[in-house]
C-alpha positions as CSV (number, residue, x, y, z in Angstrom):
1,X,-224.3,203.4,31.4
2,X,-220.4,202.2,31.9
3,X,-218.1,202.5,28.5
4,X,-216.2,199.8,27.5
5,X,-213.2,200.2,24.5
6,X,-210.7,197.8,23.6
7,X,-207.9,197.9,21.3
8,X,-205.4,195.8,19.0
9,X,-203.3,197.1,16.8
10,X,-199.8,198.6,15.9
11,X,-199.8,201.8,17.9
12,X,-199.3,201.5,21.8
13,X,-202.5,200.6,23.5
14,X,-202.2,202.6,26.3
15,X,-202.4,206.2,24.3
16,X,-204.8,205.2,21.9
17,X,-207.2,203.3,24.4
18,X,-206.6,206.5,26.7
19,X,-208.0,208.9,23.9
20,X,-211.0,206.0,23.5
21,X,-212.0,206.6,27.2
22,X,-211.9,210.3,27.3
23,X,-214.0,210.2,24.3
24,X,-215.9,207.9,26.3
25,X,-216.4,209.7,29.5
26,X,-219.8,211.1,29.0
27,X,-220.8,207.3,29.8
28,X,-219.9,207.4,33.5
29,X,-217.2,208.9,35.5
30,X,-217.5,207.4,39.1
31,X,-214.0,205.6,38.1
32,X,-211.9,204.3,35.5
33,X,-209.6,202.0,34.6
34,X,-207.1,200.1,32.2
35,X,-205.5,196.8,31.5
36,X,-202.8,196.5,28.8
37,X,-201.1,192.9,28.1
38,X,-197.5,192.1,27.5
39,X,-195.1,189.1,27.5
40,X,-198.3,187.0,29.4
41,X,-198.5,189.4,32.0
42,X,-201.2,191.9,32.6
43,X,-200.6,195.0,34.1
44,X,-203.7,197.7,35.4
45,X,-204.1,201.2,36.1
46,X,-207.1,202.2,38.1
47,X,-208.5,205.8,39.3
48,X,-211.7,207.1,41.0
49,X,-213.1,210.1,39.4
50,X,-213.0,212.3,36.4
51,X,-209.5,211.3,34.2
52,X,-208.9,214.9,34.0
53,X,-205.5,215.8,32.1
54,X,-203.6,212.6,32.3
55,X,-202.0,211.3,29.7
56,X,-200.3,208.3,28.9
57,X,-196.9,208.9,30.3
58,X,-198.9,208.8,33.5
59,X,-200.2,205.9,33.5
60,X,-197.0,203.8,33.5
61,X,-197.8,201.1,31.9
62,X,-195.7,198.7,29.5
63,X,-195.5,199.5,25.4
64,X,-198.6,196.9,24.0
65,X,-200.5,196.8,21.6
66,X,-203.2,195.6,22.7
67,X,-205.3,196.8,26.0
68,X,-209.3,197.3,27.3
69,X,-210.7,200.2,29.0
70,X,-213.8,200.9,31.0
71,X,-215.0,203.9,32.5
72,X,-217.8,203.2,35.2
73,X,-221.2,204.7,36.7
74,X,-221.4,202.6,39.6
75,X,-224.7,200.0,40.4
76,X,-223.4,197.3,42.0
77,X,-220.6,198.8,45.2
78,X,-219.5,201.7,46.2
79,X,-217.3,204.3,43.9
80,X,-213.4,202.5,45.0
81,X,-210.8,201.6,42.8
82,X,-211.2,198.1,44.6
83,X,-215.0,198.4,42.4
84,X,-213.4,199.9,39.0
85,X,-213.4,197.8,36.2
86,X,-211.4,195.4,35.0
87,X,-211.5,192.9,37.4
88,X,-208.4,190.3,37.3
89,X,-208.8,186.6,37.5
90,X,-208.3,184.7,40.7
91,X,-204.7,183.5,38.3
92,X,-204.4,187.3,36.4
93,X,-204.7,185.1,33.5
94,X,-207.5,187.3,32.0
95,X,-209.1,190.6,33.1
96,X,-212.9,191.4,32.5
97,X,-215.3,194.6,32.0
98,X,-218.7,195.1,31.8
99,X,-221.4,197.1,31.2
100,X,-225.0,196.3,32.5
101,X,-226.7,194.6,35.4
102,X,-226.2,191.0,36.2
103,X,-229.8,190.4,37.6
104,X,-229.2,187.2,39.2
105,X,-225.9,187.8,40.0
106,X,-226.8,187.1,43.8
107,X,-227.5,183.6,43.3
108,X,-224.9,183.0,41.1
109,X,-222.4,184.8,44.0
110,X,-224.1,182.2,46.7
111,X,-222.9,179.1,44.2
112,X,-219.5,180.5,43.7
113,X,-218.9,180.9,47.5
114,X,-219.9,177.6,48.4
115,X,-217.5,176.4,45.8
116,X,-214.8,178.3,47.2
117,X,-214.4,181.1,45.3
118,X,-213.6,184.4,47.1
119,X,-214.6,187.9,45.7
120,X,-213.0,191.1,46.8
121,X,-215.3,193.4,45.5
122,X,-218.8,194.3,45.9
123,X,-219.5,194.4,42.0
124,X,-221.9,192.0,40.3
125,X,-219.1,192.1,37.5
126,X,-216.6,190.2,39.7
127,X,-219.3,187.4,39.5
128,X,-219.0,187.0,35.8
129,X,-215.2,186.7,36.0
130,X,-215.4,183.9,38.9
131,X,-218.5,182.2,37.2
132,X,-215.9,181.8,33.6
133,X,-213.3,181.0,36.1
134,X,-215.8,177.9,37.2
135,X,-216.3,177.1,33.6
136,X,-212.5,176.7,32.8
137,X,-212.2,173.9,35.8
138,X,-213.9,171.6,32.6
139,X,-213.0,173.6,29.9
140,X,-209.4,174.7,28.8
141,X,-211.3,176.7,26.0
142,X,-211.2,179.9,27.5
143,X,-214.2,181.5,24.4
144,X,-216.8,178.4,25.7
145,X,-216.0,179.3,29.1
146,X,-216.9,182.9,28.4
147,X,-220.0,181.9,26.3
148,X,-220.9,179.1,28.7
149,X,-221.0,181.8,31.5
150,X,-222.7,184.2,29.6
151,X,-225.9,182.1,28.6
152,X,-226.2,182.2,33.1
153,X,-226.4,185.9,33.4
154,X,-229.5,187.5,33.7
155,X,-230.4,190.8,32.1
156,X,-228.7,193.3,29.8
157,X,-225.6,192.4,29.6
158,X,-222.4,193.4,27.4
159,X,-218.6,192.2,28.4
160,X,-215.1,192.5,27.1
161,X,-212.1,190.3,28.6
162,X,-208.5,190.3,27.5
163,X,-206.5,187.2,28.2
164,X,-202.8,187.8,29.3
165,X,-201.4,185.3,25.9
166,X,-202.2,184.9,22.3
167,X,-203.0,188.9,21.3
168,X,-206.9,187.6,22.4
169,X,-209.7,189.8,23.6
170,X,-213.4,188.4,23.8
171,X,-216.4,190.6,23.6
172,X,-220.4,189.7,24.1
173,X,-223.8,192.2,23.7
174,X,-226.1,191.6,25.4
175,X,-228.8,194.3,25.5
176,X,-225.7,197.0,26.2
177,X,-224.2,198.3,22.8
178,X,-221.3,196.9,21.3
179,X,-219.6,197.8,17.9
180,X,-216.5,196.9,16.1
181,X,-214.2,199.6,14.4
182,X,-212.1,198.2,11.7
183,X,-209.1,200.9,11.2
184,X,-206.1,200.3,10.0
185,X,-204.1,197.9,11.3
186,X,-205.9,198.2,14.2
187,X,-209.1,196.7,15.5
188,X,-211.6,198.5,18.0
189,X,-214.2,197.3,20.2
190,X,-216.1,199.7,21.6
191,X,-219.6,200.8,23.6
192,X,-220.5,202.9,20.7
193,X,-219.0,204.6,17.2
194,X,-218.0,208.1,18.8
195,X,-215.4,206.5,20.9
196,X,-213.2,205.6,17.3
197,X,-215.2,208.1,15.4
198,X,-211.8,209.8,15.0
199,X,-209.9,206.9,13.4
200,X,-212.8,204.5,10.9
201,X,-216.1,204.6,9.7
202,X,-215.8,201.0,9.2
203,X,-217.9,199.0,11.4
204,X,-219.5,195.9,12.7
205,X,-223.1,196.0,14.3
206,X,-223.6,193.1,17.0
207,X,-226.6,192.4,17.6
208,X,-227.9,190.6,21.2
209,X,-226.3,187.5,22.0
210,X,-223.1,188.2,19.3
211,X,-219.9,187.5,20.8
212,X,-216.5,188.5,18.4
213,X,-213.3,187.2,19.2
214,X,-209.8,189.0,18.3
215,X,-207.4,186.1,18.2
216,X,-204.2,187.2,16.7
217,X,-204.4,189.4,14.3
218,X,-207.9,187.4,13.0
219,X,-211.6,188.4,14.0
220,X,-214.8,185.6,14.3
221,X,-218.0,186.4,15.0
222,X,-220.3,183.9,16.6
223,X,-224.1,183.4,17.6
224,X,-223.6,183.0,21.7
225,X,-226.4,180.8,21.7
226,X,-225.7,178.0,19.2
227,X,-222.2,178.8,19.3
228,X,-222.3,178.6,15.0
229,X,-219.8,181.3,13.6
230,X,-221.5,184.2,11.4
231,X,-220.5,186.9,8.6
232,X,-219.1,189.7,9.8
233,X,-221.1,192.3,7.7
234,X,-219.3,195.7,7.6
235,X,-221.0,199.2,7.4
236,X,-219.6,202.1,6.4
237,X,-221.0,204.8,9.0
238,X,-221.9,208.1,7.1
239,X,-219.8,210.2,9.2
240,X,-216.7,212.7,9.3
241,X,-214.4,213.3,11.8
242,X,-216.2,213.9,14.6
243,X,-213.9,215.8,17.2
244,X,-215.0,215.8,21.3
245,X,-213.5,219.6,22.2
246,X,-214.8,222.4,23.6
247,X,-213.5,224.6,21.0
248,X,-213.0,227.6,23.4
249,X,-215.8,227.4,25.3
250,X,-215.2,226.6,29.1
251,X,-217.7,223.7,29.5
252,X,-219.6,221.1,27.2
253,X,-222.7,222.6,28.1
254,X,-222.1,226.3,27.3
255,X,-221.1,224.8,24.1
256,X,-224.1,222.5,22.9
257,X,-226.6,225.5,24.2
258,X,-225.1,227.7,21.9
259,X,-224.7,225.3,19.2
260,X,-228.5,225.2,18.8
261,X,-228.2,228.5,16.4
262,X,-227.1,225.7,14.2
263,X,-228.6,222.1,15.2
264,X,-232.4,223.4,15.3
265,X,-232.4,224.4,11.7
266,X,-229.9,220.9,10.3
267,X,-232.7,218.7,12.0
268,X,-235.4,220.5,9.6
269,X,-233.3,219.5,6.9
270,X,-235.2,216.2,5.8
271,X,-236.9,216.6,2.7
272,X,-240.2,216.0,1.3
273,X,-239.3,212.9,-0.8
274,X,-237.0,211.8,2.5
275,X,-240.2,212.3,4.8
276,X,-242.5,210.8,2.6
277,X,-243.1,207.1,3.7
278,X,-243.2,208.2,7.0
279,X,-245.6,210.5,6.8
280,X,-248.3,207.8,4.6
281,X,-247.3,205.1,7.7
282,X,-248.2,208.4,10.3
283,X,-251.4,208.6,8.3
284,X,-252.4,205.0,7.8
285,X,-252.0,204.1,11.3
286,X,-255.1,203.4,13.5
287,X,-252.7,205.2,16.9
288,X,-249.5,206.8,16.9
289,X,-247.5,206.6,19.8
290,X,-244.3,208.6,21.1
291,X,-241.9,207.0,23.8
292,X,-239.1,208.4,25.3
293,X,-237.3,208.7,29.2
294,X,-236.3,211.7,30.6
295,X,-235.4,214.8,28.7
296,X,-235.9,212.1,25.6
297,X,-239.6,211.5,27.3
298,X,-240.8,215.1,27.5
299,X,-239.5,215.4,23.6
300,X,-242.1,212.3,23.0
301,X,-244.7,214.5,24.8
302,X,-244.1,217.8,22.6
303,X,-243.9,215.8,19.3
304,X,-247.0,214.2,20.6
305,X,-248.6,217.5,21.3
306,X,-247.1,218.8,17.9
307,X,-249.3,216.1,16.3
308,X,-252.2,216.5,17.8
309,X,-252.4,220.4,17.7
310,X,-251.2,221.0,14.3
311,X,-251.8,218.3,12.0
312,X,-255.1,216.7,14.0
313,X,-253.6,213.2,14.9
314,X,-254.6,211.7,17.5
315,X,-251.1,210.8,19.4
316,X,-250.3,209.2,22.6
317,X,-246.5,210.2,24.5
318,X,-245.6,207.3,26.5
319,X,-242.9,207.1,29.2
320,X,-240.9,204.1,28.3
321,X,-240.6,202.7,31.6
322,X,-244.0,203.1,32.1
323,X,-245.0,201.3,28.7
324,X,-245.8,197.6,30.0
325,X,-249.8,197.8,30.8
326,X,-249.7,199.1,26.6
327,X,-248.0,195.7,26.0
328,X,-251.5,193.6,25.0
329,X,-252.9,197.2,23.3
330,X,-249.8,197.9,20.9
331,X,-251.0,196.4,17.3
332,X,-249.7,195.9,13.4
333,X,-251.7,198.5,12.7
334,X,-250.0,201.1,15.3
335,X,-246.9,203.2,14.8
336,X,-244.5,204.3,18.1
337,X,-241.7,207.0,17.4
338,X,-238.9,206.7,19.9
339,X,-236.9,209.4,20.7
340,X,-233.6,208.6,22.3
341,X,-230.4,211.1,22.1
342,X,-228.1,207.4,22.3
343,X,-229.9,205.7,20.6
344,X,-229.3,202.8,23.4
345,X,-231.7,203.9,26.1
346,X,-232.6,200.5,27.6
347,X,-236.3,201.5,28.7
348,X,-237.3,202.4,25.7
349,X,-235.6,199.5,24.1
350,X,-237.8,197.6,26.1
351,X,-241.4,199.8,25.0
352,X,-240.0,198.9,21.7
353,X,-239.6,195.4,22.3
354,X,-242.9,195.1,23.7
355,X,-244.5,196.6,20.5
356,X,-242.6,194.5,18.1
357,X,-243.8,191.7,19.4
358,X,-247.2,192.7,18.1
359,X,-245.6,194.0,15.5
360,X,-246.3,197.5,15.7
361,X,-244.3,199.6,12.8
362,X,-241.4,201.6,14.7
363,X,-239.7,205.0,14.1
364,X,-237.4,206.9,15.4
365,X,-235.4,210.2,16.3
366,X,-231.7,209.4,17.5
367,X,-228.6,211.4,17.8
368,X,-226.1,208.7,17.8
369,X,-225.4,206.6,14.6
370,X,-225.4,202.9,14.6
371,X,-227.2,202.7,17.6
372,X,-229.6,199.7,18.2
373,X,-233.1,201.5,18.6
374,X,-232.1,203.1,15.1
375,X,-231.5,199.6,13.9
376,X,-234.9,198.6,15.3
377,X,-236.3,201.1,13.3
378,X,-238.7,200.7,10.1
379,X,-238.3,204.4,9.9
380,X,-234.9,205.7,11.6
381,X,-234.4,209.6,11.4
382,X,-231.2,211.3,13.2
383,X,-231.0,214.8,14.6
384,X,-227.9,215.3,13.1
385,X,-226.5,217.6,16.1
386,X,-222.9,216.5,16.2
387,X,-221.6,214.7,19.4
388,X,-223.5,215.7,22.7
389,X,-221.4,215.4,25.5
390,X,-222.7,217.5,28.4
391,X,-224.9,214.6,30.2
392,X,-227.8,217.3,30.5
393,X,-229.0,216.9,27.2
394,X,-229.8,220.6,25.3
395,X,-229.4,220.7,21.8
396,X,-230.4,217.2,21.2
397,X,-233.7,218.6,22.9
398,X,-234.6,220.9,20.5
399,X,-233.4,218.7,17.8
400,X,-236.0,216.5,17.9
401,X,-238.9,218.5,18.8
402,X,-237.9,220.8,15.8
403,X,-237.9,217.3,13.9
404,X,-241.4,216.5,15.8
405,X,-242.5,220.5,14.3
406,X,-241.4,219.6,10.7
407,X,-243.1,216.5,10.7
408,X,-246.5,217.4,12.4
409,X,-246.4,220.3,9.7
410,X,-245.2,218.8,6.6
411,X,-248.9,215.9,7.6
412,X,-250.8,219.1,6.6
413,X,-249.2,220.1,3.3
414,X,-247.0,222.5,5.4
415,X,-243.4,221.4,4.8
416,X,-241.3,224.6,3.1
417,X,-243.4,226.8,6.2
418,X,-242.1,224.5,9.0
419,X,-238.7,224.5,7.2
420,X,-238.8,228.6,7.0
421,X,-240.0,228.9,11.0
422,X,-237.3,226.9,12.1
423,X,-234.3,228.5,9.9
424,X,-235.7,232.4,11.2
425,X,-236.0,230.9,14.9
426,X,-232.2,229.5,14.4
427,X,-230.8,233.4,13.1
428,X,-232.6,234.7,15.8
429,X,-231.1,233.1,18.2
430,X,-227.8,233.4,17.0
431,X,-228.6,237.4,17.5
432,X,-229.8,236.1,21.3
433,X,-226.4,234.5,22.4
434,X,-225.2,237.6,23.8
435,X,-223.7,239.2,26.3
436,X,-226.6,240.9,27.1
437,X,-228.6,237.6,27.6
438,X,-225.8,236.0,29.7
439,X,-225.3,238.6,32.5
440,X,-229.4,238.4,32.9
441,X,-228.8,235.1,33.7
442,X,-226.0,235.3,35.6
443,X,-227.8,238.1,37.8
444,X,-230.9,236.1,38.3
445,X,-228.4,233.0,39.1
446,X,-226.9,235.1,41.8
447,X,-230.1,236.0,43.3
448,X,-231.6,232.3,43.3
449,X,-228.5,230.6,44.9
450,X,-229.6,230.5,48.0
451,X,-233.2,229.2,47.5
452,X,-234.0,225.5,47.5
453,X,-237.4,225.1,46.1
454,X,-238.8,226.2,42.5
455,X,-242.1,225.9,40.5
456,X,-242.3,226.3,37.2
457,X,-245.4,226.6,35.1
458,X,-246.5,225.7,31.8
459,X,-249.8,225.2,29.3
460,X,-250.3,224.3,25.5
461,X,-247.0,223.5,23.7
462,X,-245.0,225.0,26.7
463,X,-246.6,222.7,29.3
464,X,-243.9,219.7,28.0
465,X,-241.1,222.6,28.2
466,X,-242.3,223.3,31.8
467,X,-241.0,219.8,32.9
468,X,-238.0,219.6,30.9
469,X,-236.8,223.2,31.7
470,X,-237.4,222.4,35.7
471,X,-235.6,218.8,35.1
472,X,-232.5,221.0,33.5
473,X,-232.2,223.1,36.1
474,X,-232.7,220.4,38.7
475,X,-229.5,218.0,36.9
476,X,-227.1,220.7,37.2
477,X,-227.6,222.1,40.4
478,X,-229.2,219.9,42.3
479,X,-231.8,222.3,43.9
480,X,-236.0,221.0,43.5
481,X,-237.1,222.3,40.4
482,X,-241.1,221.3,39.8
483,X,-242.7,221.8,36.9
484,X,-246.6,221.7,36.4
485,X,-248.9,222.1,34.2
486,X,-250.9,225.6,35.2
487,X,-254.1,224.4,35.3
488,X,-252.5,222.0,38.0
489,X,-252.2,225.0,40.7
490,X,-255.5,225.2,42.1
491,X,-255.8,221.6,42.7
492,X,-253.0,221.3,45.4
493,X,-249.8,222.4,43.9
494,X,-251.1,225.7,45.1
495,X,-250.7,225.0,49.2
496,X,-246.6,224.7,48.4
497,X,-246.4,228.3,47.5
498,X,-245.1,230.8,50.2
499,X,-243.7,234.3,51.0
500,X,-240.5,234.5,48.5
501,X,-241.2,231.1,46.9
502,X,-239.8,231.4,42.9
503,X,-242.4,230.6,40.6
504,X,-241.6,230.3,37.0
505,X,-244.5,231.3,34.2
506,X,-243.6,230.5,30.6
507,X,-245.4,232.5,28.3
508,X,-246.2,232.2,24.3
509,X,-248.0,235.1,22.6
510,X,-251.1,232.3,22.3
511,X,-254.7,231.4,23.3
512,X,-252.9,229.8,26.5
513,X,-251.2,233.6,27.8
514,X,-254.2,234.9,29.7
515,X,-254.5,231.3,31.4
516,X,-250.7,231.6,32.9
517,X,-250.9,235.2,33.9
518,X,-254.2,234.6,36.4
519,X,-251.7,231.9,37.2
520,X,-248.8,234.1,38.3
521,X,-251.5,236.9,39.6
522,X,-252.5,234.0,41.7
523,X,-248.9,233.0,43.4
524,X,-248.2,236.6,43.4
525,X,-250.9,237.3,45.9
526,X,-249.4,234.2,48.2
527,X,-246.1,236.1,48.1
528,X,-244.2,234.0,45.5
529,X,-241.2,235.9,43.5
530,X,-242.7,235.5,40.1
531,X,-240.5,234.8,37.4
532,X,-241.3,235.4,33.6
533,X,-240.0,233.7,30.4
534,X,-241.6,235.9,27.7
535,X,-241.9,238.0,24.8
536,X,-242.1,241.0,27.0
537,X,-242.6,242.3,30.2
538,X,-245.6,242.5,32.6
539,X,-246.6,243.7,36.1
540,X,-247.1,240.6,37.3
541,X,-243.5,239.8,37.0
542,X,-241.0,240.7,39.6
543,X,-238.3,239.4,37.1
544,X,-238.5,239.3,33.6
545,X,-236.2,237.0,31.4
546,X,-236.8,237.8,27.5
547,X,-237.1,235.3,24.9
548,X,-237.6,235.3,21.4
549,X,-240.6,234.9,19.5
550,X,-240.5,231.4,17.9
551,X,-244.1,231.4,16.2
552,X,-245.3,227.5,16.3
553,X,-241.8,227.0,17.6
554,X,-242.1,228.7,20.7
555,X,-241.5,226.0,22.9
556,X,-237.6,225.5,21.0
557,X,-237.3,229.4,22.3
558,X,-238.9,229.2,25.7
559,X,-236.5,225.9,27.2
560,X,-233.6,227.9,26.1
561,X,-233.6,230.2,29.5
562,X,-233.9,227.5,31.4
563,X,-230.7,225.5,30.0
564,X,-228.7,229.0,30.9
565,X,-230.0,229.4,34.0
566,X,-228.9,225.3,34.7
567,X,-225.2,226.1,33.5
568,X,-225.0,229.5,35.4
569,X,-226.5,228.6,38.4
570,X,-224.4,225.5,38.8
571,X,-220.9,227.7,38.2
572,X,-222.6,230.1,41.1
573,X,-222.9,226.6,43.2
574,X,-219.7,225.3,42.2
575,X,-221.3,222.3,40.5
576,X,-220.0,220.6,37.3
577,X,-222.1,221.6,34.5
578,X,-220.6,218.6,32.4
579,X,-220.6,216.0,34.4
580,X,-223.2,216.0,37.0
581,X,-223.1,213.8,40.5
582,X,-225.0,210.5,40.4
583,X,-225.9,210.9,36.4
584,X,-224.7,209.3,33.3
585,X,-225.5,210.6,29.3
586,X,-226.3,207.0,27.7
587,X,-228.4,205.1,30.2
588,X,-228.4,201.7,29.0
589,X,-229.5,199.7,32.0
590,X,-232.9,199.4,33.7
């Protein structure tokens, strides 16, 4: 959930590793930091918070070129530049970042102290530098220190360390991404391909337990656990330019909402021939599975409900951190779809673990290329939405479940239809980003500032867009946002309802309507203020927020309101839209 970037090359380090971290940022944003290295000496700039307009003149630091970065979401200590990353060596001979969990790292701490060592943060990263530290007293080799102390750690793992001589920086993955850029003349190590997007789409994949070394101008890959040196196999990433700007808007997330007038319609843009063996494995496998954690998860849950209600498959949504009593049930004859905006969500690399060791056929629907659960993949499909960068995930939400739509649809013979629903849902709402639809939500934002508790309710294919339309709301602005599925209301979700109480009530012109309006009747009558996402208006509702009519894609319309109401509400509070408190966009440890 931290970002790590490092940098050798001809340009000055500090301005091109500073352009790295902002692209970055979306990983975490408690604090940042950066080392550069010149003439054996190693010089740091550290910072709490958001990095905000600086540039490079501020950071005054020496001309190098070479330099790491890390920007952090804090696990281990409290948000201090004492706890920022990189952490010097007890000598400053080296500095180290990381990004992961050191499981064990207690233990390891308790060993170090009785042998002396002294730590001056409350990081488990400071262990790993002290631990290699220990492994140099018997080693002047300072890459089998690094690998020696790296087979102790415990968990998911991934670290960079530049040494202060030699033009040397040492990186190793470890369940945490890691990828190489080569540019040129200039090398790039990096958390993920969006950092250098900008600059190559030349790149080396590591894999778990990889470790590369930059030593002068040279690059070696190794195994980290028989120390043997491997081919460094290059891909070229099929990608543009990608450029991280809000292009005029005043936030991220204003941004990526509206961008869905585009992104729905590109993610239905797989063909027949492209969908093809997919769609035989969907239909030759005894159970299909979709896993997926938090906005990710309740995508897994509509694509799941997409294949059961529309092309009759019998489909199971899993939360991936909830997947291990499935672990002795997965078979060879199963197929799980992961959904994952990174791409690098550690939980449900782990569900996918667990069903490869049975050997259960994988797919899956990323937004971010190069990413390890796409390269787990038998079948890897990508949104295609462009760079998300908001940590509330929006368009990337739609994405997939308009991916899930297409391919629940194309099973029955339906492919050009799906294809056709999705395009007119995308023109419509390019005619519902308006003025007109803002100011509603403004208004209603104005008039809910105040209260703390909301209840939203769902059924059919908007019982999934229930919870993710109450989690949106609840990221942003930090207020209790529920969602339920209706039918939950009369057995005890009822008794939390009282006089002024908002209660949401998402309705589709479907055989589920009548079912949510006795619903609102009925937390009308307790006094709640009923709210209603819908085609049109009704008596029942004290407020009525319109929505467009999305046909089988309903759902796609109906979460829209909600992301608004998340961004608008949170300006009214004063909140961050971007870059929520206590959240990070890529969540890569457990």
């Amino acid at each position: 959930m931290c970002g790590i970037f490092g940098y050798a090359g001809n340009e000055d380090a500090a301005t091109r590793i500073l352009n790295g971290l902002k692209r970055l940022e979306y990983r975490g944003y408690d604090s940042w930091g950066i080392a550069v290295s010149k003439n054996e000496n190693i010089e740091i700039f550290k910072r709490v918070g958001a990095i905000g307009d600086i540039n490079s003149k501020d950071l005054k630091l020496p001309k190098s070129g070479i330099g790491i970065v890390h920007t952090r979401w804090a696990t281990h200590g409290g948000v201090t530049e004492i706890n920022a990353h990189p952490h010097f060596s007890t000598d400053k001979s080296f500095v180290l970042a990381q990004n992961g969990i050191v499981e064990n790292y207690q233990g390891l701490k308790s060993e170090l102290i009785q042998k002396g060592y002294k730590f001056i943060s409350q990081t488990d990263t400071e262990v790993i530098v002290r631990l290699i530290e220990d492994k140099l007293t018997n080693s002047e080799n300072l890459i089998e220190a690094v690998r020696s102390a790296f087979l102790e750690l415990k968990g998911r793992n991934t670290i960079i360390l530049l040494e202060n001589k030699n033009d040397h920086i040492i990186a190793v993955r470890n369940g945490s991404p890691l990828v190489v850029g080569l540019g040129k003349n200039e090398t790039i190590i990096a958390s993920d391909t969006l950092s250098f997007a900008d600059r190559t789409n030349k790149v080396v994949l590591l894999e778990n337990n990889q470790m590369i070394e930059y030593l002068n101008d040279q690059i070696k890959l190794f195994d980290v656990l028989t120390n043997n040196e491997l081919e460094m196999i290059v891909s070229n990433l099929d990608h543009e330019d990608i450029n991280v700007d809000r292009e005029g808007f005043d936030h991220f997330m204003i941004k990526e909402i509206v961008e869905q007038k585009y992104t729905i319609e590109t993610a239905a843009q797989y063909t027949e021939d492209e969908l093809r063996d997919f769609l035989n494995a969907i239909r030759n496998s005894k159970k299909i599975y979709t896993v997926g954690a938090g906005t990710a998860g309740f995508a897994a849950q509509q694509i799941a409900y997409y294949l059961r209600k529309y092309a009759g498959i019998v489909a199971a949504e899993l939360r991936s951190y909830e997947t291990e009593s499935y672990r002795n049930l997965f078979s060879k004859d199963d197929l799980i779809i992961a959904v994952s905006q990174s791409g690098e969500t550690a939980d449900t690399i782990e569900a996918l673990e667990f069903a490869k060791e049975k050997g259960t056929k994988i797919a899956s629907i990323v937004n971010m290329l190069g990413s390890t659960i796409t390269r787990m993949s038998d079948y890897p499909f990508f949104s295609r939405s462009g760079p998300e960068i908001c940590v509330a995930s929006t368009k990337a939400f739609t994405a997939q479940i308009a991916w899930g739509l297409l391919v629940s649809l194309s099973l029955i013979g339906k492919h050009d239809e799906a294809k056709k629903i999705l395009k007119d849902l995308a023109e419509k709402l390019d005619g519902y980003f308006n003025e007109y639809t803002f100011e509603t939500i403004k208004n209603l934002a104005k008039k809910l500032k105040d209260q703390e508790h909301f209840f939203v309710l769902g059924k059919g294919q908007n019982y999934a867009v229930s919870l993710e339309g109450a989690l949106k709301v609840k990221e942003i602005t930090y207020k209790h946002f529920e969602g339920f599925p209706a039918g939950e209301l009369k057995h005890g979700v009822i008794v939390l309802i009282d006089s002024g109480t908002p209660v949401f009530g998402i309705i589709s012109e479907d055989e589920n309507k009548s079912d949510i309006l006795s619903a609102m009747a009925e937390v009308k009558s307790r006094g709640a203020m009923t709210i209603g996402i819908a085609k049109e208006n009704n008596d029942l509702f004290d407020i009525f927020i319109p929505t467009i009519d999305g046909r089988l894609a309903d759902a796609l319309a109906n979460v829209i309101p909600f992301q608004l109401l998340s961004y608008f509400l949170a300006l009214e509070l004063g909140n961050s839209p971007d870059k929520p408190r206590n959240l990070a966009k890529s969540v890569t440890v457990k």
